[in-house]
PASE-16633 format. One line per field, with one value per residue (C-alpha): x, y, z; chain. Coordinates in nm, 4 decimals. Last residue first. Layout:
BEGIN
east (X;...)
north (Y;...)
up (Z;...)
chaine (A;...)
This chain:
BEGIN
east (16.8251;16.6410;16.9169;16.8125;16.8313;17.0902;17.3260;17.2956;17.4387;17.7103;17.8042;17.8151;18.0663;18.2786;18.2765;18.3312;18.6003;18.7750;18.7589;18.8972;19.2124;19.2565;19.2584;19.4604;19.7505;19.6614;19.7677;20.0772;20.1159;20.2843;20.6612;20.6962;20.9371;21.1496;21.1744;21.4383;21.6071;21.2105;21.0948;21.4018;21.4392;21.6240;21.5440;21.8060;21.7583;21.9399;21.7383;21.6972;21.4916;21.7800;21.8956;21.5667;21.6256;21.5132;21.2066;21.1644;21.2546;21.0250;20.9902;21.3871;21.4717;21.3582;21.5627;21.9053;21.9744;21.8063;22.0400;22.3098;22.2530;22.2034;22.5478;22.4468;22.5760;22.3736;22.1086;21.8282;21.4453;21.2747;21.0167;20.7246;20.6340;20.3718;20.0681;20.3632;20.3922;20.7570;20.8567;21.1311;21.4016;21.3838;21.4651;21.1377;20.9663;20.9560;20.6240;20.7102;20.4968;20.2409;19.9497;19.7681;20.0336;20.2686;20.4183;20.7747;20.7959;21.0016;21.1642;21.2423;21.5459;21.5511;21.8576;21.9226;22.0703;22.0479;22.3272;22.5906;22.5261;22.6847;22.4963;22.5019;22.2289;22.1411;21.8875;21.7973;21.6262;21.4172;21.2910;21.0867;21.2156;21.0417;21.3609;21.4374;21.6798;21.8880;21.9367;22.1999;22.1805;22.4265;22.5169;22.7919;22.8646;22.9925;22.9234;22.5754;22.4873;22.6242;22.3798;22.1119;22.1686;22.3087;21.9683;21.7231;21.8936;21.8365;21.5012;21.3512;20.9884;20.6425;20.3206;20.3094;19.9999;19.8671;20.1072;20.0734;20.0721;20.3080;20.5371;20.5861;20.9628;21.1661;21.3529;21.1111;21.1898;21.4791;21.5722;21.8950;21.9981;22.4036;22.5191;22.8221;23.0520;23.3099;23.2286;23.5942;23.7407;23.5943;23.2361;23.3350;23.0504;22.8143;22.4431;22.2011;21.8512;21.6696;21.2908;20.9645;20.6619;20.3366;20.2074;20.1805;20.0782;20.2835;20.5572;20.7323;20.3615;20.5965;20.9546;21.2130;21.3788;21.7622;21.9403;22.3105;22.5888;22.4321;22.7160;22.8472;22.8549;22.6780;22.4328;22.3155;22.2713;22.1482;21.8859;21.7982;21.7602;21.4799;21.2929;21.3099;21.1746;21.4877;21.3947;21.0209;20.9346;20.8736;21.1362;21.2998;21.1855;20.8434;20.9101;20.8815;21.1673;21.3717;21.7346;22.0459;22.3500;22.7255;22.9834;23.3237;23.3297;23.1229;22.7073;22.4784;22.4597;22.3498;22.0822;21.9166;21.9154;21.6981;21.5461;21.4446;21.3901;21.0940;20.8838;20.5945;20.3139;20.5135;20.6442;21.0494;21.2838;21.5213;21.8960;22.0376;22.2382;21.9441;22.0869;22.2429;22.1423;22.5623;22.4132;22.1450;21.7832;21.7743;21.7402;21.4576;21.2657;21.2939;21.1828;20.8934;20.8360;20.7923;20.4190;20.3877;20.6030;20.3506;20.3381;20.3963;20.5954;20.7242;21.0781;21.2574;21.5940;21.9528;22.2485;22.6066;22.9385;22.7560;22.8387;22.7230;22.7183;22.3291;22.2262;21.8643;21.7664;21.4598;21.2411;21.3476;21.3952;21.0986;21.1884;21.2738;21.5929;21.7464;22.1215;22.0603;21.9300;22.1863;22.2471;22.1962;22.0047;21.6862;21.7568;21.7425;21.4410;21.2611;21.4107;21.2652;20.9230;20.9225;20.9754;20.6838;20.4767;20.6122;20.5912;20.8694;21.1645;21.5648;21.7549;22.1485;22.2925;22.6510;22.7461;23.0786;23.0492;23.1410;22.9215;23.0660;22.8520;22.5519;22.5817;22.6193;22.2156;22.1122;22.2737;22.1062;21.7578;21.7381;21.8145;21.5350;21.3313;21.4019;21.0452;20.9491;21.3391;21.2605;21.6854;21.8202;22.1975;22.4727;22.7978;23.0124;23.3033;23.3022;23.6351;23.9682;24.0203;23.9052;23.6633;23.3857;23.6354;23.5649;23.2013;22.9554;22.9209;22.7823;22.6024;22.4210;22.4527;22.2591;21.9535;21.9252;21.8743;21.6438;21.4316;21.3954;21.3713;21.0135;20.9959;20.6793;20.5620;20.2741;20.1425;19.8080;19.7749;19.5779;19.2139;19.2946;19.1738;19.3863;19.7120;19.6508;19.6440;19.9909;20.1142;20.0208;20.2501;20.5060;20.5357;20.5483;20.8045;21.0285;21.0292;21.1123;21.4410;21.5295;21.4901;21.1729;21.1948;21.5242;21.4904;21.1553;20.8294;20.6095;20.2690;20.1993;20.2041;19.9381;20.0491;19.9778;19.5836;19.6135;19.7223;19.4619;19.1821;19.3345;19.3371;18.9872;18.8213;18.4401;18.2599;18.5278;18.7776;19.1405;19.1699;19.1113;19.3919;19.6795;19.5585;19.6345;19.9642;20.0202;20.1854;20.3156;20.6085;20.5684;20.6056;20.9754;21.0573;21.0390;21.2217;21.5380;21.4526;21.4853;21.1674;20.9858;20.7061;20.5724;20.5848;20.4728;20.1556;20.1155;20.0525;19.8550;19.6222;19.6048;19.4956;19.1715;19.3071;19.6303;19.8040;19.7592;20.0363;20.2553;20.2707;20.3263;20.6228;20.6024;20.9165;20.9543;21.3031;21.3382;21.5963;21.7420;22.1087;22.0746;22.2026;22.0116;22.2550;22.4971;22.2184;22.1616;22.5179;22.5657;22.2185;22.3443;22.4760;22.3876;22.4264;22.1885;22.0034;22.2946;22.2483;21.8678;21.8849;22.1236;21.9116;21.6105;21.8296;21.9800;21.5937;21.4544;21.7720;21.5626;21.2467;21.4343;21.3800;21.0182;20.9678;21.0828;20.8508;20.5967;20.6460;20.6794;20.3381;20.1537;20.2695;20.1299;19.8000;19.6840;19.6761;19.6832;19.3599;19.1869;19.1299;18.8647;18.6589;18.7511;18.5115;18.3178;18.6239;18.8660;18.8902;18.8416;19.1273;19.3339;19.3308;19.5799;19.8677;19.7838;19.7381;20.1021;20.1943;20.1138;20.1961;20.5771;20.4920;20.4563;20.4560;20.7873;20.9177;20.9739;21.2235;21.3829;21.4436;21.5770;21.8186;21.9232;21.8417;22.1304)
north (7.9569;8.2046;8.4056;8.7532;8.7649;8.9421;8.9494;8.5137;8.6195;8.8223;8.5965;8.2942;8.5372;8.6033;8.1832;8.1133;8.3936;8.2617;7.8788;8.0252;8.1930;7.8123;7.6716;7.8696;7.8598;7.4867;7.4903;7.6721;8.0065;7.9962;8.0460;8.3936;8.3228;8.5738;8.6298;8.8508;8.6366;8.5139;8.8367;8.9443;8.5982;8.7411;8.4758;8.3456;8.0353;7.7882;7.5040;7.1151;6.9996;6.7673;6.6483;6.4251;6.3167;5.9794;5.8572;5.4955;5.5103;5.7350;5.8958;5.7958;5.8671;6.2227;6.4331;6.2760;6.0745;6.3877;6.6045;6.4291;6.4008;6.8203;6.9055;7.1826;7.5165;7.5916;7.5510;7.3086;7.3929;7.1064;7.0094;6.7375;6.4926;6.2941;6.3575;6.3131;5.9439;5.9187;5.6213;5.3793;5.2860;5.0090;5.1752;5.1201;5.2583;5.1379;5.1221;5.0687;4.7309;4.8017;4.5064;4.7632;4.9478;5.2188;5.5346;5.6386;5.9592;6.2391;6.5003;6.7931;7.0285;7.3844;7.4585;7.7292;8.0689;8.3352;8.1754;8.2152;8.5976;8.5580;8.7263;8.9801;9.0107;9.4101;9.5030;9.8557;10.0265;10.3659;10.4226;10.7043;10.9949;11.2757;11.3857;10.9516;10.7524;10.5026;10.1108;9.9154;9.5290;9.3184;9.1166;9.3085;9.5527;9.8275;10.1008;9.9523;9.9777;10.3385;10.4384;10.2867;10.4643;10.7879;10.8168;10.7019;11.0028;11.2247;11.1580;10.9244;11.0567;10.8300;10.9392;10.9296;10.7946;11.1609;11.4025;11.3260;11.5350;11.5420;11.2459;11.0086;10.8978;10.6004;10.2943;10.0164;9.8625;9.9640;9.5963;9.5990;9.2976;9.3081;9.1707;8.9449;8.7962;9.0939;9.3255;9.3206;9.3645;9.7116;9.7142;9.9152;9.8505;9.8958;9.8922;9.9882;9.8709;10.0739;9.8844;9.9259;9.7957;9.9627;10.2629;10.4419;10.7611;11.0339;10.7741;10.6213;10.5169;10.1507;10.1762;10.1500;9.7990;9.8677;9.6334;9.6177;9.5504;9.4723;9.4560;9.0842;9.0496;8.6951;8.9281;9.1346;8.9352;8.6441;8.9280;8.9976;8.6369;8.5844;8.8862;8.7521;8.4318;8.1592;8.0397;8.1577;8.5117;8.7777;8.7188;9.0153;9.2157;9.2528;9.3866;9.7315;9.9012;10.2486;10.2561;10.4000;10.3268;10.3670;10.4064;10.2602;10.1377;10.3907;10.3704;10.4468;10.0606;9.9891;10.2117;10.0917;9.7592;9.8775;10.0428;9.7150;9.5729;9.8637;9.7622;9.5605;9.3843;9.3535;9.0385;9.0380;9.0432;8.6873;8.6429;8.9599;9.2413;9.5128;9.8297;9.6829;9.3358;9.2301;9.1818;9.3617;9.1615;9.3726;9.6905;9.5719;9.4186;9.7479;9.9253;9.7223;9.7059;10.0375;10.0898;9.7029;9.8857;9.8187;9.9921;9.8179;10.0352;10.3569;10.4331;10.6071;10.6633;10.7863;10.6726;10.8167;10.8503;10.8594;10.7292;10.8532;10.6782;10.6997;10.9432;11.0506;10.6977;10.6779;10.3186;10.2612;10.6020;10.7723;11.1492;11.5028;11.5791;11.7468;11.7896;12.0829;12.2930;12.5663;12.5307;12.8660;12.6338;12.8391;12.7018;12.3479;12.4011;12.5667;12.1904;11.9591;12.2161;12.1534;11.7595;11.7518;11.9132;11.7028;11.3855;11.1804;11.2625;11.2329;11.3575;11.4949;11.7067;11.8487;11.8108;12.0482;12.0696;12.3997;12.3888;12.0243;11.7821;12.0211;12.0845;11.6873;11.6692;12.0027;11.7720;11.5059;11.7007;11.8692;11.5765;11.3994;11.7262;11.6725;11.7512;11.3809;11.2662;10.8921;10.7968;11.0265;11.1011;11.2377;11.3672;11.4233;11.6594;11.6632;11.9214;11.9175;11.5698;11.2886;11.2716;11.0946;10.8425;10.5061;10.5500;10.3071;10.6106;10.8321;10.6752;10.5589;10.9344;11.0287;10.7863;10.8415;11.1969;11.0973;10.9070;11.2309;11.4931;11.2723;11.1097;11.2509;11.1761;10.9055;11.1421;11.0286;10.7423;10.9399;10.9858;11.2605;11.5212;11.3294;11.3761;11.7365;11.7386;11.5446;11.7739;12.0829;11.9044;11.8200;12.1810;12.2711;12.0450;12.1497;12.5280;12.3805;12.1945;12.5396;12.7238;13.0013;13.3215;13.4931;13.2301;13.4758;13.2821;13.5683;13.3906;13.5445;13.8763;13.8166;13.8745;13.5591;13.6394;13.9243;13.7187;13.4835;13.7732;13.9546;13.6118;13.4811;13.6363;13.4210;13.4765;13.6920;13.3775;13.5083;13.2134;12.9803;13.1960;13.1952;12.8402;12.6995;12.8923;12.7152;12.3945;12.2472;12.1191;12.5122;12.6631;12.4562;12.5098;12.9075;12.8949;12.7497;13.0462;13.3391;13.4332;13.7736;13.5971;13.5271;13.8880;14.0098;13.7412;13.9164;14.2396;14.1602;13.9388;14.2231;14.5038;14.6662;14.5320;14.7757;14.8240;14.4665;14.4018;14.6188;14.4181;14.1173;14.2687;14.3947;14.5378;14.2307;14.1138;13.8499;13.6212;13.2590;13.1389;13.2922;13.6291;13.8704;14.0818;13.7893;13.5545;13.9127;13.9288;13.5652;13.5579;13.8709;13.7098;13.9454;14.2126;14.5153;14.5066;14.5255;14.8351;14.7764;14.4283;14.5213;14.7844;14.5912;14.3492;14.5684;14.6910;14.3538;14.2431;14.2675;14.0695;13.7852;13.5216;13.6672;13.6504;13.3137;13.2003;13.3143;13.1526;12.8312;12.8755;12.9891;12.6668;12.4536;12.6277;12.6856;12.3073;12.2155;12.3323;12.1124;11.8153;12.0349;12.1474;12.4875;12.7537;12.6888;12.7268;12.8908;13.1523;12.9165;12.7304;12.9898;12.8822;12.6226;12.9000;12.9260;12.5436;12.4756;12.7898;12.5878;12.3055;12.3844;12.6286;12.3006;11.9055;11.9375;12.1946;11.9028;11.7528;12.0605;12.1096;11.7517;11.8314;12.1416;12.4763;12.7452)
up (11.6041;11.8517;12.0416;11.9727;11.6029;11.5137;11.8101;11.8528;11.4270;11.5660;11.8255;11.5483;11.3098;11.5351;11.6171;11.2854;11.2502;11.5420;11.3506;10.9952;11.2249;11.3904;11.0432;10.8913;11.1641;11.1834;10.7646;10.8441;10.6839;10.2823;10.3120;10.0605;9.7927;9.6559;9.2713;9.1580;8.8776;8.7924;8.7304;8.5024;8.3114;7.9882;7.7145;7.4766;7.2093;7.0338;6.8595;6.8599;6.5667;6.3892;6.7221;6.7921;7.1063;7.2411;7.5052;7.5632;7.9257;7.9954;8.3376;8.4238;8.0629;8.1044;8.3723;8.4517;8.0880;7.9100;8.1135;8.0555;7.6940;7.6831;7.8530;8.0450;8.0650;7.7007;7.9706;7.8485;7.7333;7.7092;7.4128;7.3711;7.1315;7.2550;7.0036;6.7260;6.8033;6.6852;6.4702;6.5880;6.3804;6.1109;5.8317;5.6759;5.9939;6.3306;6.5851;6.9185;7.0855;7.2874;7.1242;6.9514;6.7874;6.9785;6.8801;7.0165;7.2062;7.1005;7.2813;7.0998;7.2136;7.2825;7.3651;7.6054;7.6710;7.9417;8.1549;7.8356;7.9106;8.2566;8.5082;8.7996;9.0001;9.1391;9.4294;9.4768;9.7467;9.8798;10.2224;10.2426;10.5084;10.2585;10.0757;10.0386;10.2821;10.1283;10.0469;9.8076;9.7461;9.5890;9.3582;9.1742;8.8707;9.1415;8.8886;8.8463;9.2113;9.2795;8.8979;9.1232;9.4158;9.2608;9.0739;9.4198;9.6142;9.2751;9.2657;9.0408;9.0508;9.1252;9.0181;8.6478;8.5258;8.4167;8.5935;8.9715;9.2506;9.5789;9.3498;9.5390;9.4942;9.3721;9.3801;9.4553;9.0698;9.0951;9.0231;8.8356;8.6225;8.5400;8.1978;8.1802;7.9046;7.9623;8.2441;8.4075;8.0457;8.0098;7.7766;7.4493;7.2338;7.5351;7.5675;7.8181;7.8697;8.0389;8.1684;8.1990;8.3892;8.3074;8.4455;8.1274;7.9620;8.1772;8.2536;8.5911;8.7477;8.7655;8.8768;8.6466;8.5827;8.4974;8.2110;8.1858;7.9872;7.6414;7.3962;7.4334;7.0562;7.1454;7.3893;7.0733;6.8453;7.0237;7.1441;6.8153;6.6597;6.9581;6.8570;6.4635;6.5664;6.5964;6.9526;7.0433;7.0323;7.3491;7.6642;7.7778;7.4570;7.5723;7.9197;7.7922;7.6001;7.7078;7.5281;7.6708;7.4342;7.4843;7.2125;7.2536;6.8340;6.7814;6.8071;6.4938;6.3992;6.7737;6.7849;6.4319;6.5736;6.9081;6.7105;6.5048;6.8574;6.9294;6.6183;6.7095;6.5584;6.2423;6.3958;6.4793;6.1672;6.1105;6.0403;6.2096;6.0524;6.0659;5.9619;5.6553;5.6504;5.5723;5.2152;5.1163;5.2375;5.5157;5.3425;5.1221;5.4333;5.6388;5.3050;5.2684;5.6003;5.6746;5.7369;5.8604;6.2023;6.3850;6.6851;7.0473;7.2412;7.1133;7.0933;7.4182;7.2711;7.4033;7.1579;7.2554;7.1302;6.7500;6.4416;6.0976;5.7584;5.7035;5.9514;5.7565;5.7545;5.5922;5.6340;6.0067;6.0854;5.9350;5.7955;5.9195;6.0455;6.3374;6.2650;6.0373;6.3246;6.3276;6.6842;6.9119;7.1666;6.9841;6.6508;6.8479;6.9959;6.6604;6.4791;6.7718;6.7610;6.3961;6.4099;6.7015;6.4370;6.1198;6.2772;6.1492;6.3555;6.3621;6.6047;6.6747;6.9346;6.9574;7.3497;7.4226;7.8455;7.9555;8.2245;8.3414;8.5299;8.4935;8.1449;8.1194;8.2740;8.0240;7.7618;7.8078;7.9442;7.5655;7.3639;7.5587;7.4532;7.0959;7.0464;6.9393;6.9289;6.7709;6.6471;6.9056;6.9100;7.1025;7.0191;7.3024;7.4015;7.8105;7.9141;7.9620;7.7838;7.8666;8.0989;7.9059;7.8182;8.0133;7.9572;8.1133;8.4040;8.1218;7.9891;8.3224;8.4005;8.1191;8.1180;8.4851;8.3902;8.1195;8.3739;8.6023;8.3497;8.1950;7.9022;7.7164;7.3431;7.3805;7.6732;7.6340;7.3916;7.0628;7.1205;6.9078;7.1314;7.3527;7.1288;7.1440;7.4811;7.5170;7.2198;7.4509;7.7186;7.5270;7.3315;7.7333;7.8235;7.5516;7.6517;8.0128;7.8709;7.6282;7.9760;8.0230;8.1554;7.9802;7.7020;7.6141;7.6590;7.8097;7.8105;8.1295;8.0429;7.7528;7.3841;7.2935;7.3584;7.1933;6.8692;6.8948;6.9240;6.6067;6.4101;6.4763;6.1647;6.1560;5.8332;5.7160;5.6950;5.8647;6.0584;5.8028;5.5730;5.8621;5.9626;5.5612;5.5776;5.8804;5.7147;5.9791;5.7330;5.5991;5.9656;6.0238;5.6607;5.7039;6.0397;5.8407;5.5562;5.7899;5.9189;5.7527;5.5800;5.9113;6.0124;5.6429;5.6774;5.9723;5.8553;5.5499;5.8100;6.0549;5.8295;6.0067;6.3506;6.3332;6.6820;6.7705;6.5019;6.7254;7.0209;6.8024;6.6479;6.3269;6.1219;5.9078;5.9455;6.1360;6.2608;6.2674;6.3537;6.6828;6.8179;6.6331;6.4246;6.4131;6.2147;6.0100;5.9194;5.8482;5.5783;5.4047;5.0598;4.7649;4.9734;4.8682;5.1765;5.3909;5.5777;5.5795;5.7105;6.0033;6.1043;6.0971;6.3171;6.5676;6.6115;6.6709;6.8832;7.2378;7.0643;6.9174;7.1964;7.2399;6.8896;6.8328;7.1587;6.9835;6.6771;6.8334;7.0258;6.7050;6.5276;6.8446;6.8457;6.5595;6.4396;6.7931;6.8196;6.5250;6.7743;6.9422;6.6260;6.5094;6.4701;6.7302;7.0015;6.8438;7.1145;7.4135;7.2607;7.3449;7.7387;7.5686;7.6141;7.9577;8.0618;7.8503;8.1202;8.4067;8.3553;8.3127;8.6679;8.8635;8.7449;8.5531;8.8424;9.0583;8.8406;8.7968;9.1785;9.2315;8.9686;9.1504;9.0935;9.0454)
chaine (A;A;A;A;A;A;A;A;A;A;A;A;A;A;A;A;A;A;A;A;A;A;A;A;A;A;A;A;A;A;A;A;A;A;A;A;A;A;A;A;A;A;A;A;A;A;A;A;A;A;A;A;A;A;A;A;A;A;A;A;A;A;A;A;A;A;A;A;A;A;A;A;A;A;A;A;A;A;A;A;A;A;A;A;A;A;A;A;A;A;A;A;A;A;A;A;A;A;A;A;A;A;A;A;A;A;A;A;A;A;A;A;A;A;A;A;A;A;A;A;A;A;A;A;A;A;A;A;A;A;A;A;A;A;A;A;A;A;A;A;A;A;A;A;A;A;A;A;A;A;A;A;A;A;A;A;A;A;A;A;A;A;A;A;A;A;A;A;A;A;A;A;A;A;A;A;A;A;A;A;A;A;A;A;A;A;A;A;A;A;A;A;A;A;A;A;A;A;A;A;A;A;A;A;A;A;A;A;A;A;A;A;A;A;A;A;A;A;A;A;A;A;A;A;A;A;A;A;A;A;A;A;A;A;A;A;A;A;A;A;A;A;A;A;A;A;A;A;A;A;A;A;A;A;A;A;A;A;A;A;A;A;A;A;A;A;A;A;A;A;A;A;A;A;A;A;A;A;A;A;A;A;A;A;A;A;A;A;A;A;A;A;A;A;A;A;A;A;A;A;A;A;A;A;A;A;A;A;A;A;A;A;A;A;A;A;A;A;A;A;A;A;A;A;A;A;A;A;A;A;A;A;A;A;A;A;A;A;A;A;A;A;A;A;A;A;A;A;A;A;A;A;A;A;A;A;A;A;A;A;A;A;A;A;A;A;A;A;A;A;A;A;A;A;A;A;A;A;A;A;A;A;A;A;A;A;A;A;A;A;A;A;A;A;A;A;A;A;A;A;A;A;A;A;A;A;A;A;A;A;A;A;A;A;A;A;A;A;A;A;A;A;A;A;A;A;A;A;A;A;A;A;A;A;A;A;A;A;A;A;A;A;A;A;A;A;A;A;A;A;A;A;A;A;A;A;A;A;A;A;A;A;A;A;A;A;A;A;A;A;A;A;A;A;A;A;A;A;A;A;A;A;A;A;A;A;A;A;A;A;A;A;A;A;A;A;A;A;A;A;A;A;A;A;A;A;A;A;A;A;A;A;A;A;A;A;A;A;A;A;A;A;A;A;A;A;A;A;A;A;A;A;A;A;A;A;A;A;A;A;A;A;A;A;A;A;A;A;A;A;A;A;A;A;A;A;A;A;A;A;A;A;A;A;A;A;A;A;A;A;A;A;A;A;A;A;A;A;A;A;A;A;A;A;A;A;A;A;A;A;A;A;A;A;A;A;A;A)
């Protein structure tokens, strides 16, 4: 059995290798087909072949099966048990076989594709690839014989005997990832590595006080922006090693209808029935309305606007109790990520556990009372975040930014109650031997236990181990009490003077603010804010007053600043003495130069 470490690695090897194979097609449609037109062929033509390679050593069983039952009224069970999977096929063709007949290749393999059970059926018609089928098939320039053969290579063997579920869905993410460049989409837009969802999973999985309950792991887990579904995939490939017999039913929801069809084929091929991937836009079509989940694992995108939903966003939060989102104000349009973050936490059970990626944005982003203010007051007043773990940088294929898991917990034990633990893991990883777009740096599973070690121990602290290739890898935790991440925003005003210096007053005789002076402090909700006026202000101006009626709560997460360390600047003579050697370096160089004459 490979270990984790071993899967990681293989991300960057043979995974890359095949998606490189399979893309060699292009070369036929070049000409034809302009380069961001590929993944129109070939994406759909990938997931059929790897349905006929899964189905290939039941073909017979199945025809067999069809023709003894071909007068059932209801066959659709006996043909599902016939192949092995809930999908089949029962056109006689294989692909070896269509390559036996050029001369009628489009009849035949129209009947092949016509010959998919009905679940496969929808997957092809949301890509709709009737419209390749009859574009490749155009007399003027007939591709479809030439695509076929070059599917039916050895090396593009994508049977489940050579290729896992997890690796199938890092090659649809790979060929996405070039079809998203063709685009001039973000590279990689799609892709969360094995490593980061594995430290996904066992964060869940450690913030769980009943995933070993029972004889065996029974969770329900849930993605609310799946892409492929291949973050479904590594969960429960990560709990499948923790416990093979692990019961994990899987659950997504997707709006692209290509990386929707892939997420569907995946899940046919895991032997589920696929009715628990669905197609639609989560914040404006929730396809889970009513469900809750043990588990929430997400990596939404950073950034988008979300002015494409906001009509329905804005409908559903105007219902009372805000459906969905049950906070007093929506962030900007100019990015969506805290109204999945929302969405997360109504899908969650009362002990559910969420694992959410987010960029540094929501630490701090909108002033007290905006809409990305209201959410974290949400959140950390219900006391459901527990814990927030910054992943090195070079961590994702299309990004080298800083980012961050935040997990949640609506069940957090008594010992974590009012408190949220920072994690920097920030120096916590790997070198990769070769990178994968901006990703050069793996979690491996030294760095994993070392982080997921510091969050069980919910302590200050700071945890150190030796890396595969001697490295040094660390982790440095803070714990915090949630009230310490709020503060009053109070306005301090100024009186305004007339000529002669005197404060101005207004018909009721109190002073009037000068509103070029007014000015704001932000004060711990520890702190008692008239004291801290009296200590802080009043000493610099006398004259100065709250005005009570402005003052607001707000919550920021200070991440950089918690893990600051200050660096003692060098002595001034130290400077000076170093910027006198270089002088006189500098002076022997120049006598050098020019041969003594000044």
């Amino acid at each position: 059995m490979p270990t984790s470490d071993d899967l990681i690695k293989a991300v960057g090897a043979n995974i890359q290798e095949k998606a490189s194979l399979i893309w060699s097609v292009a070369d036929t449609l070049r000409g034809p087909y302009k380069p961001h037109e590929y993944g129109l062929v070939i994406l759909p033509m990938t997931v059929i072949k790897r349905f006929h390679d899964c189905l290939l050593p039941k073909h017979d069983k199945v025809l067999a099966a069809a023709e003894k039952y071909k007068n059932f009224e209801v066959k659709d069970g006996f043909l599902r048990e016939a192949s092995g999977y809930p999908f089949y096929n029962t056109s006689k063709f294989t692909f070896e076989t269509l390559l036996a007949d050029p001369a009628n290749i489009e009849d035949n393999f129209r009947d092949y594709v016509n010959g998919f059970s009905d679940n496969v059926a929808d997957i092809l018609a949301r890509m709709k690839f009737a419209d390749q089928i009859e574009r490749l098939c155009d007399p003027d320039a007939p591709l479809l014989y030439q695509v076929i053969k070059d599917f039916c290579k050895p090396q593009a063997d994508m049977s489940s005997s050579k290729i896992t579920a997890v690796d199938m869905g890092y090659i649809f993410e790979n060929l996405i990832q070039r079809f998203s460049e063709s685009y001039n989409e973000d590279a990689g837009a799609h892709f969360t590595s094995r490593d980061i969802v594995y430290l996904m999973t066992d964060l869940l999985i450690q913030a769980d006080p009943h995933v070993f309950d029972g004889e065996h792991i029974t969770k329900t887990v849930y993605d609310q922006t799946m892409g492929t579904s291949q973050m479904l995939g590594c969960t429960e490939e990560r709990l499948r090693q923790l416990d093979s017999e692990a019961h994990v039913t899987l659950y997504g929801q997707e709006f692209n209808p290509f990386t929707f069809g892939i997420a569907k084929a995946s899940a046919l091929i895991r032997g589920d029935d696929g009715a628990n991937m669905r197609f639609g836009d989560t914040l404006s079509a929730d396809k889970f309305d009513g469900f809750r989940f043990d588990y929430c694992i997400s990596n939404p995108p950073f950034g988008d606007p979300w002015n494409p939903q906001a009509a329905d966003v804005e409908k559903e939060h105007k219902k009372p109790g805000h459906g969905r989102f049950p906070v007093e104000k929506l962030p900007a349009k100019g990015d969506g990520q805290m109204l999945f973050v929302l969405n997360g936490l109504s899908k969650l059970k009362d002990d559910g556990v969420m694992a959410i990626v987010q960029d540094a944005s929501p630490l701090y982003k909108g002033k007290p009372g905006s809409g990305e203010d209201c959410i974290r007051r949400y959140v950390l007043e219900n006391d459901w975040l527990d814990a927030i773990v910054q992943l090195p940088n070079d961590s994702f294929y299309n990004t080298g930014i800083a980012t961050y898991v935040w997990l949640f917990s609506k069940g957090k034990p008594p010992e974590h109650a009012d408190k949220v633990l920072l994690i920097d893991a920030s120096q916590c990883f790997e070198k990769r031997r070769k990178g994968i777009g901006d990703k050069k740096n793996d979690i491996t599973k030294v760095c994993r236990d070392l982080i997921v070690q510091a969050y069980s121990e919910y302590r200050d602290g700071c945890w150190e181990a030796e890396g595969e290739n001697g490295q040094k890898v660390a982790v440095e935790a803070r714990l915090m009490e949630t009230v310490e991440f709020g503060f009053n925003r109070v306005t301090v005003e100024s009186p305004l003077l007339d000529e002669q210096g005197n404060p101005v007053l207004n018909k009721r005789g109190a002073k009037q603010p000068d509103k070029a002076k007014s000015d704001t402090e932000d004060i711990p909700l520890t702190q008692d804010i008239d004291a801290y006026i009296e200590r802080e202000v009043l000493p610099y101006n006398p004259d100065a007053w709250v005005d009570k009626k402005k003052t607001q709560v707000g919550y920021t997460i200070p991440f950089t600043r918690v893990f600051y360390k200050y660096t003692e600047l060098e002595p001034s003579a130290d400077i000076a003495q170093r910027i006198l050697e270089h002088e006189k370096t500098l002076e022997v160089s120049l006598e050098a130069l020019f041969g003594g004459e000044r």
